[in-house]
C-alpha atoms as one frame of an Amber mdcrd trajectory, in Angstrom:
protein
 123.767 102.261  85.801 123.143  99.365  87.834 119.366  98.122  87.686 117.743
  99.256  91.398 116.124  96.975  93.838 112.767  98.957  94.991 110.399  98.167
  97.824 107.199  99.134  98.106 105.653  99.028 101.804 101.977  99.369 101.811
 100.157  98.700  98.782  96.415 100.194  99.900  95.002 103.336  98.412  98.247
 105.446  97.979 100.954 102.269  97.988  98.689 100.167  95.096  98.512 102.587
  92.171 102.693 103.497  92.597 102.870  99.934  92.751 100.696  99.497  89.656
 102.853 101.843  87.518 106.234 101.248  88.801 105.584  97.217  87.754 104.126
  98.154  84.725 107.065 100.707  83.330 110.064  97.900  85.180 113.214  98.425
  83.501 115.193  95.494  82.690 117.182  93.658  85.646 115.015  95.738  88.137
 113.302  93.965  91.454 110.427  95.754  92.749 109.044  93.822  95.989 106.010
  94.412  97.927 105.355  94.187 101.424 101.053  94.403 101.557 100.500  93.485
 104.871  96.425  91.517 104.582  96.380  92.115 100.983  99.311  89.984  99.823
  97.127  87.008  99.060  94.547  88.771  97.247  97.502  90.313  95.127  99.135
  87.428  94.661  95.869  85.763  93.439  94.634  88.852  91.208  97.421  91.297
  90.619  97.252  94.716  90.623  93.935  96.956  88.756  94.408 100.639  88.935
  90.882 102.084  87.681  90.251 106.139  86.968  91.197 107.950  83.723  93.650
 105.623  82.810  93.266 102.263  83.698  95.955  99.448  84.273  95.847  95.986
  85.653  99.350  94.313  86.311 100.509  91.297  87.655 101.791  90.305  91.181
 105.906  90.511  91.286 107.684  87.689  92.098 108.686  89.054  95.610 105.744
  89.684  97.737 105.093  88.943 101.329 103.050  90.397 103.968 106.034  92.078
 105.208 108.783  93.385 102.708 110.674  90.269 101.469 114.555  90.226 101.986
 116.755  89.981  98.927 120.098  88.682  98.351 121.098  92.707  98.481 119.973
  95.430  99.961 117.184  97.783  98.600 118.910 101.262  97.211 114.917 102.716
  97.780 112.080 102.473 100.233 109.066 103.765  99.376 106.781 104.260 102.664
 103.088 104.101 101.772 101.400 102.681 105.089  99.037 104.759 107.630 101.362
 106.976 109.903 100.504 104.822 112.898 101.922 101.812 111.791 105.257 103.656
 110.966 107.322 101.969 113.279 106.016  98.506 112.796 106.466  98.700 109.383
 110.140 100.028 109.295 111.216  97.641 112.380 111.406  94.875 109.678 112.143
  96.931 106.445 114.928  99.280 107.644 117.562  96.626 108.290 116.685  95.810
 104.138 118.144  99.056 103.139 121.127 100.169 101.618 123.436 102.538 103.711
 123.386 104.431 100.377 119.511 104.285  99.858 116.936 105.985 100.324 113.724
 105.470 102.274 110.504 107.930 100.970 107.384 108.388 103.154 104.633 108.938
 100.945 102.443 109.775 104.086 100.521 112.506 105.503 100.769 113.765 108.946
 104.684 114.322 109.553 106.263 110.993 109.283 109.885 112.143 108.472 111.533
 112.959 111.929 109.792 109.670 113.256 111.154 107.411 110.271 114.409 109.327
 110.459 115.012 108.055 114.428 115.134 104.680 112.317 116.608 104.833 109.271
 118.679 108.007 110.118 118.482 111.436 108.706 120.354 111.279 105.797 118.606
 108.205 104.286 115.053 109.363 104.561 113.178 111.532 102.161 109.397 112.754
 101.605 106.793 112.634  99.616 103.555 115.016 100.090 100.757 113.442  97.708
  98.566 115.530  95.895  96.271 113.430  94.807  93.626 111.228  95.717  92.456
 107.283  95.279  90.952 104.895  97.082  90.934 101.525  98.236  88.121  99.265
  96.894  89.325  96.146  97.925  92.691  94.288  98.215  94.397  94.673  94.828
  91.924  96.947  92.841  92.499 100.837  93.641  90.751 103.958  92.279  92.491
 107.134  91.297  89.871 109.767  91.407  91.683 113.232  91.526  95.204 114.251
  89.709  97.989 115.881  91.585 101.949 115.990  92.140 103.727 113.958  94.877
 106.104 116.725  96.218 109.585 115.527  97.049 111.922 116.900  99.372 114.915
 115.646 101.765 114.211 115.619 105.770 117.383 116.739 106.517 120.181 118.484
 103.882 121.830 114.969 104.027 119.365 113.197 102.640 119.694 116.079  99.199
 121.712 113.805  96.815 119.167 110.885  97.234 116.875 113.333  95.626 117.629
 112.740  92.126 117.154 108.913  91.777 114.186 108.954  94.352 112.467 111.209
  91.465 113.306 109.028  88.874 111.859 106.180  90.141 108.510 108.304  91.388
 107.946 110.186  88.375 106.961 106.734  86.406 103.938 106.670  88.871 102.999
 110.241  89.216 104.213 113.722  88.704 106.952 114.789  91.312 107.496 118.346
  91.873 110.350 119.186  93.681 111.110 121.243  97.285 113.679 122.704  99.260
 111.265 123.288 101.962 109.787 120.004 102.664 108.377 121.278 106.303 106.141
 124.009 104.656 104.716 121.602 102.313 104.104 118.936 105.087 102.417 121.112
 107.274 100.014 123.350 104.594  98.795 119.181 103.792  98.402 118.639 107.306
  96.457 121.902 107.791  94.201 121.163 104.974  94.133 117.069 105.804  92.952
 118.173 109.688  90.208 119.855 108.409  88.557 117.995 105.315  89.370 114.504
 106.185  88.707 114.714 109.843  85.561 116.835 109.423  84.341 114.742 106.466
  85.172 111.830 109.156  82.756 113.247 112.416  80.253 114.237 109.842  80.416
 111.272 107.784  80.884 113.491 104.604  82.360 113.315 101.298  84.915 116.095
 100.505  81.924 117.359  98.064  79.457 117.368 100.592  81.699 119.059 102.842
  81.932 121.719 100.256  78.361 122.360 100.262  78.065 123.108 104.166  77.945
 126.025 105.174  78.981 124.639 108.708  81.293 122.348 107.787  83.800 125.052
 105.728  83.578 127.243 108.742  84.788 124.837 110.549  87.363 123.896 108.420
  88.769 127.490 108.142  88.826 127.480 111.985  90.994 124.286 112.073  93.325
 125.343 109.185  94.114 128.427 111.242  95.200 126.410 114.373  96.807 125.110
 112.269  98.859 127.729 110.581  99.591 129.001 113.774 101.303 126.399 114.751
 103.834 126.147 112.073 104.345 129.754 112.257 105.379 129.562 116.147 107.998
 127.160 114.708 109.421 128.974 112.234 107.703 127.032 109.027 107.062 128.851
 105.943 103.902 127.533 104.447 103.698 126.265 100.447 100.948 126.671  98.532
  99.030 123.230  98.143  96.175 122.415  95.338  97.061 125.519  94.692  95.851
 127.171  98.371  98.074 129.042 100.460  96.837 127.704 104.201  97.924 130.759
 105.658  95.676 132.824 103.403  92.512 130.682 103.716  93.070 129.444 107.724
  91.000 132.019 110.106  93.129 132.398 113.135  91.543 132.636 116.465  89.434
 135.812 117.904  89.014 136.361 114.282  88.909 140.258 112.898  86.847 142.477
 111.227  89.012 141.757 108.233  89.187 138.307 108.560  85.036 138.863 108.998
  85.107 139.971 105.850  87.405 138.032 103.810  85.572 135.273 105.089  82.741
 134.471 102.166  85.891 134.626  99.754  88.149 131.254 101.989  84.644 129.726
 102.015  84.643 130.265  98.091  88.517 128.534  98.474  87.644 125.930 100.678
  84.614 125.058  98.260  86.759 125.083  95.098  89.476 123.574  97.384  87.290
 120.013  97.232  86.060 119.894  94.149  88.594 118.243  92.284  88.372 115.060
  95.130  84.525 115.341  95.558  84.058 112.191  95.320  86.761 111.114  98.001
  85.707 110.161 101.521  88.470 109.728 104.409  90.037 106.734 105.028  89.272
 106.864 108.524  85.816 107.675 107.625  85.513 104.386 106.125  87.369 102.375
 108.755  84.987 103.461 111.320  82.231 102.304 109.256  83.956  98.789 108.310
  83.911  98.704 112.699  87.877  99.096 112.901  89.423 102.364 114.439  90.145
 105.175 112.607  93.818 105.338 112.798  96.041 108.273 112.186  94.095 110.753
 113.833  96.794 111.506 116.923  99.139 112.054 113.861  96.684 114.553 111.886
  95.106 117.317 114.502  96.632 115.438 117.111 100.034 116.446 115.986  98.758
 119.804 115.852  97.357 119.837 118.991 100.642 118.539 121.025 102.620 121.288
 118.284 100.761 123.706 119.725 101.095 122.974 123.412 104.692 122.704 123.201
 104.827 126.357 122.221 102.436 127.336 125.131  99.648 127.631 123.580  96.604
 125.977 122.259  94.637 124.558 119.588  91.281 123.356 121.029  89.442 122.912
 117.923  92.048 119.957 116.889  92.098 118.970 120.928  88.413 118.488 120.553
  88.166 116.995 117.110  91.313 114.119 118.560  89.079 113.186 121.133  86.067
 112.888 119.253  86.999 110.596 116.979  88.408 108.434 119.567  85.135 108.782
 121.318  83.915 107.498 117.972  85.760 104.797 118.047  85.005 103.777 121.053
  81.236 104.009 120.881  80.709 106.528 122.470  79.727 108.944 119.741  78.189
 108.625 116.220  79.057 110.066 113.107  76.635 112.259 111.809  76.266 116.178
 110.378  75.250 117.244 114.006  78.517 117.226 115.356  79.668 120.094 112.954
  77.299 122.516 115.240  78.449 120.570 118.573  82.048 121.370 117.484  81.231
 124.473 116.492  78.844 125.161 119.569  81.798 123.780 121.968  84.189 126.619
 121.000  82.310 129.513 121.979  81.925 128.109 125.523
């Protein structure tokens, strides 16, 4: 088999440990590229250090840019790692790079796929849900601090017989499981990434302190049941993620006496839920404190806010988390623990 030509596009918290491992197990005659955007000199300079349970420093490939360098051929795979809201400035250089028999991955939350898709087209692009998390700690050095699969699926039935060599590649950096439903398993992530990272976020909370409010896990059951109504009006069947089913732990609006008393049992869930990433704080957490806008948050409960207006109805505890992060942003708001009972306070209105 010919030896692939791989690009890696984004190499921050997600993007820098694939990077890491994919450049550490190369096979012979195989080009793997970066494009790292502010970090390239910093890689370029240091390499690559993956810290966590196992620990890996690599150098700096030979092609790396701050955009994705252009070979003398096309790349047969993409693999997507920037924030969702600089999708489409990313791709607007890469996409022309890619084979019309590859393959481009978005290893992103939110829903990336039907966006890169308008790109790259339908059949070429693929997803990939992570299931674990790392962090950033400065250009070039990352920090793995919870295990987990990256779940792989096609974005449209196209796209299925890219599957098999996107998972080779992948499974060097990080277990890949495998789905046929690659909707389900976007939007259970998004239902569960609405609630701890943009909670954590407003409160200015690690996913372990989260855990250990009472406030802050009934807040996140009420935005994980927005959110499962909103996929259900569409027709999505949910998956099971870090092994939580968001339909089974989400309480759903004008909640009932059952759901009144299931409740100390999804605030057991939700606890458990977090404790495997206690130590992780949101990204956009930490780019509000660094002074720079949080990013991503129209494509988090944003996205489930315009979901659910197109179906008529409403999500208002994702409306009013959207805006307050943007108020946030712009000063108008601080992040603190008393906005989980201003939320909170806010619904019952």
């Amino acid at each position: 088999m010919r030896a692939m030509r791989i690009g890696v596009i984004g190499v921050g918290a997600i993007g820098g440990p694939i990077a890491a491992a994919l450049l550490h197990t190369r096979l012979p005659g195989e080009v793997i590229a970066l494009g790292a955007g502010r970090s390239a000199e910093a890689l370029r300079q240091g390499g690559l250090r993956v810290l966590g349970e196992q620990e890996l420093q690599v150098a700096a490939p030979e092609h790396l840019g701050a955009a994705l360098p252009k070979l003398e051929a096309p790349y047969d795979l993409l693999l997507l790692c920037t924030r969702t809201d600089g999708l489409e400035a990313a791709l607007a250089g890469a996409a022309p790079l890619l084979a019309e028999t590859g393959a481009l991955v978005c290893i992103q939350n939110g829903l990336p796929e039907a966006r890169a898709a308008s790109i790259v087209g339908a059949a070429r692009t693929l997803g990939g849900v992570v299931g674990w998390s790392s962090s950033l700690d400065r250009p070039g050095q990352f920090r793995v601090t919870s295990k987990g699969p990256l779940t792989l699926g096609s974005f449209a039935a196209a796209g299925e017989a890219r599957l098999a060599q996107a998972r080779l590649v992948l499974a060097r950096a990080v277990p890949v499981r495998m789905t046929t439903n690659l909707p389900g398993a976007r939007w259970s992530k998004l239902a569960l990434n609405c609630a701890m990272s943009t909670i954590g976020t407003i409160a200015g909370l690690s996913l372990g302190q989260l855990a250990g409010n009472r406030l802050a896990r009934l807040l996140a059951l009420r935005v994980v049941g927005e959110a499962v109504v909103a996929a259900h009006r569409q027709g999505i069947r949910l998956e099971k993620v870090a092994g939580l089913d968001p339909a089974w732990v989400g309480e759903r609006p004008g909640s009932s006496a059952t759901d009144r008393l299931l409740r100390p049992v999804r605030h057991a869930l939700i606890w458990a839920a977090c404790q495997p990433h206690r130590k992780q704080r949101s990204g956009m957490l930490a780019r509000l404190e660094a002074g720079r806008p949080a990013g991503q948050i129209d494509d988090l409960n944003g996205a489930v806010a315009a979901a659910a207006r197109e179906q008529g109805g409403r999500a208002p505890l994702n409306e009013r988390l959207t805006l307050l992060v943007h108020a946030i942003e712009r000063g108008e708001e601080r992040i603190g623990v008393h906005q989980l009972a201003r939320v909170l306070e806010a619904l019952v209105q």
